[in-house]
C-alpha positions in Angstrom: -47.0 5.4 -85.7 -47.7 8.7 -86.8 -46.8 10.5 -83.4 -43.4 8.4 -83.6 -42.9 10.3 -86.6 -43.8 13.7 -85.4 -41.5 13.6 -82.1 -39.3 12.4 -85.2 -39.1 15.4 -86.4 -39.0 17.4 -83.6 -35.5 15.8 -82.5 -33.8 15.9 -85.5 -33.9 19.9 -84.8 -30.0 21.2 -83.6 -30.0 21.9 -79.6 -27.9 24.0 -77.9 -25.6 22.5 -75.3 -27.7 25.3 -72.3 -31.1 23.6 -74.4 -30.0 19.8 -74.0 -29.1 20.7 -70.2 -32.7 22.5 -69.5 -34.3 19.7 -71.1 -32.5 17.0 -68.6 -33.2 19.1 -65.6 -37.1 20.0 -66.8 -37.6 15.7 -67.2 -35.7 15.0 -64.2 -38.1 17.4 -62.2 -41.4 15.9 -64.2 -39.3 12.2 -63.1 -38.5 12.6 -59.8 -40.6 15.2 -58.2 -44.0 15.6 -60.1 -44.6 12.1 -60.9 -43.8 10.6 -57.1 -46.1 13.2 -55.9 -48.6 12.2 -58.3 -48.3 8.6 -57.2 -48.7 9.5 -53.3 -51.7 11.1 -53.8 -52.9 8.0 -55.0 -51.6 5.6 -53.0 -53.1 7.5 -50.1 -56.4 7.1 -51.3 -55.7 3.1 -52.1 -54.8 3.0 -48.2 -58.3 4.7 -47.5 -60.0 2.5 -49.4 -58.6 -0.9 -48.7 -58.6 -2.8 -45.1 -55.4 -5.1 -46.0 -51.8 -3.5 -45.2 -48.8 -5.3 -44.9 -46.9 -4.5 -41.2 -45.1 -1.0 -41.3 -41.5 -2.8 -41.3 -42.7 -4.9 -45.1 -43.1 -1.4 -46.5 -39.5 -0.1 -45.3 -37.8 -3.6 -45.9 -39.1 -3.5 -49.8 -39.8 0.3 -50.2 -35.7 1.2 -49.3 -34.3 -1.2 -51.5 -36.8 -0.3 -54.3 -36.1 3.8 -54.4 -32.6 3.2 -53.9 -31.8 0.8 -56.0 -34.9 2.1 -58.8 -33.5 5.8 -58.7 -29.6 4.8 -59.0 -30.6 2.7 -62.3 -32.8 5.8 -63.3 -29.6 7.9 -62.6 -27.3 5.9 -64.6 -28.7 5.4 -67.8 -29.8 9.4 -68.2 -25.6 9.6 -67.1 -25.1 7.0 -70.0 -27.6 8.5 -72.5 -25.7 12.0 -71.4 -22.2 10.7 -71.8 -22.3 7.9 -74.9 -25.4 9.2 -77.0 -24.5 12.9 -76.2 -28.0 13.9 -75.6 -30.9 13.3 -73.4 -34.1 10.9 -72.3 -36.6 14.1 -73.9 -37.5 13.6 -77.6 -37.1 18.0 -77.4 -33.4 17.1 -76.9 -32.4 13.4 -77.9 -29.2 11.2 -77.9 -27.1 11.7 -81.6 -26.0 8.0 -81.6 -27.8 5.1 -80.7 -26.9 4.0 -77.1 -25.9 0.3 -76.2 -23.3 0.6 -73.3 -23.7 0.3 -69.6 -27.5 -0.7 -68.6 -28.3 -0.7 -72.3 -26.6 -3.6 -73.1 -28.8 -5.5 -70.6 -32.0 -3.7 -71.5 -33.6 -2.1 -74.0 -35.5 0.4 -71.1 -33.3 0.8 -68.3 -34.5 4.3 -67.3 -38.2 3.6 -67.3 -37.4 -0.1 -65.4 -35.6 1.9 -62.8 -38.4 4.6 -62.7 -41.0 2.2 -62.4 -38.7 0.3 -59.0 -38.6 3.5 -57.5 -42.3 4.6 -57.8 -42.9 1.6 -56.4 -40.6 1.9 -53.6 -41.3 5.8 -53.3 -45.2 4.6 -52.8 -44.2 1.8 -50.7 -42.8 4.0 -48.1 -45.0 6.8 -48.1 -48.4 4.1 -47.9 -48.0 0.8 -48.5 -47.3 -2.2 -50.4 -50.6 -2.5 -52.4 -50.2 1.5 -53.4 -46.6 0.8 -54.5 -47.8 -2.2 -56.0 -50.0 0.1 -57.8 -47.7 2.7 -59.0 -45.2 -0.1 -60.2 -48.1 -1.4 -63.0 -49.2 2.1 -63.7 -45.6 3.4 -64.7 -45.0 0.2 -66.5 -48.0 0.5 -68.4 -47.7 4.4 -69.3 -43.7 3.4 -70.1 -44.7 0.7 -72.1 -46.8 2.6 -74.2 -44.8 5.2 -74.6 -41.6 3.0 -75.2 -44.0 1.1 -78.7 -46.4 4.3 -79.7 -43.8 6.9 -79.8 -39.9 6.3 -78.9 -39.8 2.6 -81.3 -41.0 4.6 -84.1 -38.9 7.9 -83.4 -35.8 5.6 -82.8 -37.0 3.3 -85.8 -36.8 6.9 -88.2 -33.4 8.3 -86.7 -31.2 5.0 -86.6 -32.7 2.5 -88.9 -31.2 -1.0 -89.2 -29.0 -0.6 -86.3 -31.7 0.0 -83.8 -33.7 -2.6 -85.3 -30.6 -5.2 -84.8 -30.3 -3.6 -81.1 -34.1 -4.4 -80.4 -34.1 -7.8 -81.3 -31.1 -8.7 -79.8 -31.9 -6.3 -76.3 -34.6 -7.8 -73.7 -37.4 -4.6 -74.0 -38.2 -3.7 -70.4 -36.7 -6.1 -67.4 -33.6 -7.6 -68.2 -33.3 -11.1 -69.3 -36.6 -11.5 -70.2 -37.8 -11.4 -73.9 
């Protein structure tokens, strides 16, 4: 609770339009480049130490799909956080008004559901299911508790009862499902 409040604070500071744009580019960087690479690394060792793979075409039949599809999601709700909540995924430069329009209204989490598809499909390619498999649950579960220990509270602090009616109404992570 008490981090929540501290990246709190930290957002309610003024950004610069040139700030708000570094932030998005420094996250999408940590997003899209750091954290894949990350993620290969691992699954590489998974493939070394497990016997079971699925056939080479499995991995490109799921792994496609996944980054595509995982990335685009990704893509659009930073491009609706950008455009509707005029601000960014980074508590160092967050959205000004709660956002509830394009994968928003469908999920509470769109970015980080997306993110977690195409880790999974990124690690599916580049080693195999189980690695993908892997990186799927481990960005869920870092997303997760980040989404509850430190963006609730922060969003909680900044928009009050209308977040509050958003969460309950919003499916948290994968849409559809309470």
């Amino acid at each position: 609770m008490a981090i929540g409040k501290l990246v709190a604070k930290l957002a309610e500071k003024e950004r610069s339009q040139h700030e708000k744009t570094m932030a998005l580019a420094l996250g999408s960087v940590l997003a899209l480049v750091v954290t894949p690479l990350l993620l290969h690394k691992l699954g590489k060792w998974i493939r070394e130490q497990t016997e079971w793979s699925a056939p080479r075409w499995a991995d490109y039949v799921l792994g496609v799909p996944a980054t595509v599809g995982g990335t685009a999601l990704s893509i659009w709700a930073v491009i609706t956080q950008w455009k509707h909540g005029e601000g960014s995924p980074l508590p160092i430069s967050p959205t000004e008004k709660l956002v509830t329009e394009g994968p928003y209204k469908h999920t509470q989490n769109p970015m980080q559901f997306g993110w977690s598809i195409m880790n999974f499909g990124i690690s599916t390619l580049c080693n195999s299911v189980l690695a993908g498999l892997a990186s799927f649950v481990l960005t869920g579960a870092a997303s997760w508790g980040y989404q509850k220990f430190v963006e609730e509270p922060e969003l909680r602090h900044r928009f009050g009862s209308s977040y509050e009616l958003y969460r309950k109404r919003t499916s948290f992570l994968i849409p559809g499902i309470w």
